[in-house]
N, C-alpha and C positions, 0 to 999 in steps of 0.2 A: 350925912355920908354913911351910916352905920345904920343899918336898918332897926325899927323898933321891936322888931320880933325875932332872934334867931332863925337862921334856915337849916331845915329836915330834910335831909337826905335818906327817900326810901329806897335799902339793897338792892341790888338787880336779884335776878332769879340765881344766876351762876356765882354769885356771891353768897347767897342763901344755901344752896347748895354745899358750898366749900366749908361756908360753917356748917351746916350740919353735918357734913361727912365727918368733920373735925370734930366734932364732939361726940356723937356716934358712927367713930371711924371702925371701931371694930365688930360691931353689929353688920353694919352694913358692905362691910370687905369679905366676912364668912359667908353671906348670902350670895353674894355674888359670886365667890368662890367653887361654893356648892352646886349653882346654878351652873356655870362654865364647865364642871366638871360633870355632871348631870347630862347637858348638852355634849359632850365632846365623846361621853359613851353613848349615845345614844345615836351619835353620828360618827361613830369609828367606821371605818371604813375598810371594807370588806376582804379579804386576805387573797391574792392573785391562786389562781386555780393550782400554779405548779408549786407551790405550799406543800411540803407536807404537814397531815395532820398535827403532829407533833409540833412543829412550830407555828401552828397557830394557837396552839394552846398554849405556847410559853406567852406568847404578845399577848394576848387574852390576860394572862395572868399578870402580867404586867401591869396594863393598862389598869386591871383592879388594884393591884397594889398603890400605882401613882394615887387613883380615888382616895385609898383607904389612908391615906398620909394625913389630910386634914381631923383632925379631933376636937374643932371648935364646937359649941352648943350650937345645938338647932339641928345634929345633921340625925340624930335617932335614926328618920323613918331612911334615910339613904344608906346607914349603915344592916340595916337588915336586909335593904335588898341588895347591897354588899357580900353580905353572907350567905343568902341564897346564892347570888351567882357565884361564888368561891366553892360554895358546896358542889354545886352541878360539874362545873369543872374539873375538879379532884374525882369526882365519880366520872365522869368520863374517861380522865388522864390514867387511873388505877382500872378502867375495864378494856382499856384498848393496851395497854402495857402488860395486862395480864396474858393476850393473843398475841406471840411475835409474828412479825411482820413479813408475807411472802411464803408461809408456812401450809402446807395445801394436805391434808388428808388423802393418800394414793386410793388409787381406787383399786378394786379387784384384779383388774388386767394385770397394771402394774407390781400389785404383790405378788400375782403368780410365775410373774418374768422375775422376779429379782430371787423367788425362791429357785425357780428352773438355773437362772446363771447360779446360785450358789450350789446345787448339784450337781453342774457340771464343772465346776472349780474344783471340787471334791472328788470326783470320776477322776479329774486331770489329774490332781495330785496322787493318786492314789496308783494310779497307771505310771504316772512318773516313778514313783516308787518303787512300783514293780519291775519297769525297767532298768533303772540305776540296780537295784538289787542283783538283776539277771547278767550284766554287764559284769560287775563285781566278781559273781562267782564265775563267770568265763572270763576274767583274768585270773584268777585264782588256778581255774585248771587250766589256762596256758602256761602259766606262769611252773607251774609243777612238770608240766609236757616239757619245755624249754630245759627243764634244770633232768631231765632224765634224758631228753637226749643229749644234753653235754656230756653227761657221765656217760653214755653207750657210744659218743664220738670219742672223748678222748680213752676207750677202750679198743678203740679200731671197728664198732661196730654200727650199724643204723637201726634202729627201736620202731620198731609198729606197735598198734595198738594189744598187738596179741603176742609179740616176740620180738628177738631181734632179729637183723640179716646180717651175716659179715661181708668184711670185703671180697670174697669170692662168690659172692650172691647165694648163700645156703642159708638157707633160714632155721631155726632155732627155737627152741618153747613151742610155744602154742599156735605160733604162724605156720610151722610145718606141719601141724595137723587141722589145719584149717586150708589147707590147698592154697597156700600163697595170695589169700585174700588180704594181708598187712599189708603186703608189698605196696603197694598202691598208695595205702596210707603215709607208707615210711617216705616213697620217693614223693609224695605230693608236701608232705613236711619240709623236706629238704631242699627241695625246688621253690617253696614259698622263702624260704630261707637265704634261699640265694638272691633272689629276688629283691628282697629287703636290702641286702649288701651292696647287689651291682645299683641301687636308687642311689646308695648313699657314696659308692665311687663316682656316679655322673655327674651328681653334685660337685664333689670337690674338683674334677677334672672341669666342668665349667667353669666354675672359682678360680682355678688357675690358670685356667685360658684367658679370660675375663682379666687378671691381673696383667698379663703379658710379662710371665715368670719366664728368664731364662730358660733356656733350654733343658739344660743340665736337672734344672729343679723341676720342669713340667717333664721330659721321662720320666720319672720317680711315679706320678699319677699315670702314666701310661701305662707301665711295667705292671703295676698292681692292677688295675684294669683286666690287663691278658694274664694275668696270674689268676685272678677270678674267673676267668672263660676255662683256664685250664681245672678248677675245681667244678665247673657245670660239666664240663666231659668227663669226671671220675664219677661224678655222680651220675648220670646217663649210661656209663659203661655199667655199674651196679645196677641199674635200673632195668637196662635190658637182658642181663643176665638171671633177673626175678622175676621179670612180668615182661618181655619185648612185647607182647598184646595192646599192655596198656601205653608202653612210650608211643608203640607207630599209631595208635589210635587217634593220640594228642588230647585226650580227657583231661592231661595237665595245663593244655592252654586255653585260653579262650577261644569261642567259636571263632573270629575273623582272623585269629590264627592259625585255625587249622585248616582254613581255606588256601594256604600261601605254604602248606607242610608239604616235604617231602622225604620220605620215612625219616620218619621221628626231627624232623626239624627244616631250613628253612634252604633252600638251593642255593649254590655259594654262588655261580654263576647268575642269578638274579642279582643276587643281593649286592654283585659288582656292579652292574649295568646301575642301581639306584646309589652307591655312591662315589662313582667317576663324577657328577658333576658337583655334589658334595664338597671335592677334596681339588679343586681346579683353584688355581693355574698349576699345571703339571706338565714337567719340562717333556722333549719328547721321546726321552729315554725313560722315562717312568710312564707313559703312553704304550709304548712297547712290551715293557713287561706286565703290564697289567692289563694287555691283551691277550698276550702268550698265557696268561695265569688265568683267565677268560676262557679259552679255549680248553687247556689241557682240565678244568674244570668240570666243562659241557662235556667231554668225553669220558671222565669218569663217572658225571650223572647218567650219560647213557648207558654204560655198562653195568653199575649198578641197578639203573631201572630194569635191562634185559635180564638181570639176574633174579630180580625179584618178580617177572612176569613169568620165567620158566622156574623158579620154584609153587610161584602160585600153582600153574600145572601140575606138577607133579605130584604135590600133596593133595590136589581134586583127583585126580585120578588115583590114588591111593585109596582115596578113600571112599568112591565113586566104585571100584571093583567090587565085582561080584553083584548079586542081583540087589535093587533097593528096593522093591515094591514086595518081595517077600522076606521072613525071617531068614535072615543069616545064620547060619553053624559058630555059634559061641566063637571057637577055636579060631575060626576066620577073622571075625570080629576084630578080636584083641590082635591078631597077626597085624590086620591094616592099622591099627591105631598107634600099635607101638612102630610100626616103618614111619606114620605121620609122625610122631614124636620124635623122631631120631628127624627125621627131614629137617623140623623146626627149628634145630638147634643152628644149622644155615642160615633159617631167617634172624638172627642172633647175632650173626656172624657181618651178615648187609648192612644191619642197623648201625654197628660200631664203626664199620668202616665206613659207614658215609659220615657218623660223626667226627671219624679220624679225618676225615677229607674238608669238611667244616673246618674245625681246626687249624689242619695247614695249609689252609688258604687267608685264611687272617691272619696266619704268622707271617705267611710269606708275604702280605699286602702291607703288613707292619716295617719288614725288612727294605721293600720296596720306596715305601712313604720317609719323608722326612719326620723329625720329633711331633713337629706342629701339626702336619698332615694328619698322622696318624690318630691325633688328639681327636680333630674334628672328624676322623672315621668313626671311631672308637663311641664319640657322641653321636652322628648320624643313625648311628646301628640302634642305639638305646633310643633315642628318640623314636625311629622309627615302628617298635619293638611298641613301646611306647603310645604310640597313636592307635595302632590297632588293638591296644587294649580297651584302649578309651573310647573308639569304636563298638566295641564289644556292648561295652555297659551302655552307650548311647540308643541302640539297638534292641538292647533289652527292656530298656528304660521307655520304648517307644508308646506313643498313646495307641490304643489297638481300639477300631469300631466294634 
């Protein structure tokens, strides 16, 4: 039952195997090690194109790094070419780190544009300069003008550049021997002056219209309104009393205001006809009188204009006497000049009373009108006053071929 010889059992291959691994398990785990990792660089595989450079140098480094982990014996020759590729890498990483990235050398063109805009950054500034500076000192000398003529107003007087004038229109200093050339200056100061004032009466009169201020409290802004109309006719009556040349000229208004002038200001009878529909609904007793005030109006402009077309007369033929195409007798001469001088003091006389007649005719349209009426007259005027100034500048302002 028991055989005579023992039975031999020869290991299979994979047996033989196990043992050997098992006895030279660690010889043979570093080679294989080595080799996988040998194989796995050499089959890394390839960095997608939208990589930047940058990050495929870090995986690179990486990837050597994992290599360089094993320190088992046997790997010498794989650790030097370890450190060759380490080397290569850090020289790359340190030449392309040294060039930042996107950084482009301008070219000539380039540098001559960025010096050109910095010349004229420099011009700019430098003109800005110059005008802030220029502004400065013409506040400066406004600001001096303004404080001298308060002190020759609350003296009773008005200050030009060369004297003053008083309130009888006689001029003073050095304007009276300059032939009443301040004059001009003093009422064009005074006139911008008032200017300033009636903006900033419109102002509040719309603010309080705008509110719908009782009655009581909106006169208040009316009354001051026509208190300011009555400080333009003092100035006006001094004005033509020194220069009536320059008031009826209208060189104080702007052009598209002097196209609407009539001596020295604006026809009362127009200026109703533009705000009857203004000031409506208007009962048909206030229709009435501000017909009647229409009328007796146009009749004072026509006798005023007949008076001032038979003066024109008179002073052409004054002065039209005697021969013109040869010299005159001295003594003739000054005869005609001084009758025209005395004549003009008439034309003097037209000017004031058609301003007189201005006047009260917006007194009386005032009388006529309710508080509120009057309100939106009072703004009509200015407004309209107003447009044609802006007119003016529009005009000026125009592009020209």
């Amino acid at each position: 039952m028991f055989p005579s010889k023992p039975m031999h059992f020869e290991p299979s291959p994979p047996s033989l195997s196990r043992a050997t691994s098992v006895s030279g398990g660690e010889s043979f785990d570093s080679q294989s090690a080595q080799q996988t990792n040998i194989n796995s660089f050499k089959r890394a595989p390839q960095q997608p194109e939208f990589e930047s450079p940058t990050s495929a140098k870090k995986s690179e480094m990486m990837q050597i790094t994992d290599m360089g982990r094993n320190n088992s014996p046997g790997t010498e020759k794989f650790n030097e070419l370890d450190k060759d590729v380490k080397h290569e890498v850090n020289r790359r990483v340190h030449t392309s780190s040294s060039e930042p990235e996107g950084t482009k050398t301008p070219d000539a063109k380039t540098l001559r544009r960025l010096a050109q805009n910095r010349e004229a950054a420099r011009k700019s500034r430098l003109r800005k300069k110059a005008y802030v500076q220029q502004l400065e000192s013409s506040r400066i000398k406004l600001a001096q003008l303004e404080q001298e003529l308060q002190r020759a107003r609350t003296q009773g007087v008005f200050m030009g550049p060369n004297g003053f004038m008083n309130d009888q229109g006689h001029l003073t200093g050095n304007a009276a021997s300059n032939g009443g050339l301040s004059s001009a200056a003093a009422f064009d100061m005074e006139y911008q002056r008032w200017l300033e004032e009636h903006h900033r009466h419109m102002c509040d009169l719309r603010a309080a219209l705008q509110e719908h201020l009782p009655d009581n409290d909106l006169r208040v802004f009316v009354e001051n309104c026509l208190a300011h109309y009555d400080d333009l006719l003092h100035i006006k009556i001094v004005g033509a009393k020194t220069d009536v040349f320059y008031l009826v000229s209208g060189m104080w208004k702007t052009p598209a205001e002097r196209c609407f002038m009539w001596m020295g200001g604006f026809r009362p009878s127009e200026l109703l006809k533009i705000l009857i529909p203004q000031i409506e609904p208007l009962t048909e007793q206030q229709y009435q009188c501000i017909y009647s005030l229409q009328q007796s109006s146009l009749q004072a402009e026509e006798a005023f204009s007949q008076g001032m077309e038979e003066l024109q007369h008179t002073i052409s033929e004054t002065i039209a006497a005697g021969s013109l195409s040869s010299p005159s007798n001295m003594a003739n001469y000054m005869g005609q000049m001084a009758v025209a001088m005395g004549k003009l003091a008439n034309l003097e006389i037209l000017v004031s009373q058609a301003d007189s007649l201005r006047h009260q005719t917006l007194q009386q349209l005032h009388r006529i009108l309710t508080t509120r009426q009057s309100a939106k007259c009072l703004l009509s005027i200015g407004e309209y006053s107003s447009r044609l100034r802006a007119l003016s500048s529009l005009w000026s302002a125009r592009p020209r071929e």
